[in-house]
C-alpha positions as CSV (number, residue, x, y, z in Angstrom):
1,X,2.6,-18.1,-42.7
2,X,4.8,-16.0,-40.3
3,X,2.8,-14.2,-37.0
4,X,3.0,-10.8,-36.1
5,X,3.2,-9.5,-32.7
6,X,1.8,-6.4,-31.8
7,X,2.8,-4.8,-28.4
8,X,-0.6,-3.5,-26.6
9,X,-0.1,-0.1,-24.9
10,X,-1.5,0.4,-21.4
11,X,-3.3,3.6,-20.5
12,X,-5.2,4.1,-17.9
13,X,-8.5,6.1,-17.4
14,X,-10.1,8.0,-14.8
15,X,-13.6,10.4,-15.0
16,X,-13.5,10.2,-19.2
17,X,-9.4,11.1,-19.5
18,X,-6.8,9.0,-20.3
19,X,-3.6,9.1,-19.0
20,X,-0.1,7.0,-20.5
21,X,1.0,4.3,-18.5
22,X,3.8,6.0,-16.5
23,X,5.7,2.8,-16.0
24,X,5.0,0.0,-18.2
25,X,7.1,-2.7,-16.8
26,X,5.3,-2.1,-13.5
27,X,2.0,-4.0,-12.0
28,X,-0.9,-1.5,-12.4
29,X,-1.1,-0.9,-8.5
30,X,2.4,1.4,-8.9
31,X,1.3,2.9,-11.9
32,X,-1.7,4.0,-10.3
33,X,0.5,5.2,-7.3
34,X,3.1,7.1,-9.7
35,X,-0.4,8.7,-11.4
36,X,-1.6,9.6,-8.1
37,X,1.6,12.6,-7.9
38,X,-0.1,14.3,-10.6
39,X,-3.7,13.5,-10.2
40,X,-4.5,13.4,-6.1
41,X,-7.8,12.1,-6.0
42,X,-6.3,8.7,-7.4
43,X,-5.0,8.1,-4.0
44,X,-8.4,7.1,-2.7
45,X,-9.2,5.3,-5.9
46,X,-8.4,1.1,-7.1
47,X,-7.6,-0.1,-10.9
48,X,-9.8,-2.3,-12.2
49,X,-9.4,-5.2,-14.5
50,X,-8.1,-4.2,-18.0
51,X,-10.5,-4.5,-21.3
52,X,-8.8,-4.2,-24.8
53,X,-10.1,-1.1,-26.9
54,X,-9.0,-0.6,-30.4
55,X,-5.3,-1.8,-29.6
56,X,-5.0,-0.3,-26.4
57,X,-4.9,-2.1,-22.8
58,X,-7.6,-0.1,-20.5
59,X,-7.6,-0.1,-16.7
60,X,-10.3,2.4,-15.6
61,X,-9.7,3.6,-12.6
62,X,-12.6,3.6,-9.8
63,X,-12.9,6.0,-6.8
64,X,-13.1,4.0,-3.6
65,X,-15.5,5.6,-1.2
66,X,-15.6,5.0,2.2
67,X,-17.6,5.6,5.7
68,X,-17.0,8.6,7.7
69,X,-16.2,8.3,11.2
């Protein structure tokens, strides 16, 4: 019985909307940074690990917030 291999797309999500991986031969930490052109508040924010939704790779992205001062 042969296998079949099915590629898993990466997106990534941020605040409910999910964006295409911009570079998918990349580590998630420079696709994050490539998002971050578009979408600035991604420049204060860290990927977390990835969970598999129906067929799709998910990194949800988390806002890092920090102390003042």
């Amino acid at each position: 019985m042969p296998v079949t291999v099915t590629e898993i797309k990466r997106v990534f999500r941020f605040q409910g909307t999910e964006y295409a991986d911009p570079a998918p031969g990349q580590p998630p930490a420079k696709c994050l940074e490539l998002l971050s052109v578009t979408v600035p508040k991604l420049n204060n924010a860290a990927v977390e690990t990835p969970v598999v939704e129906k067929g799709k790779e998910v990194f949800n992205i988390k806002e890092q917030y920090g102390a003042k001062g």
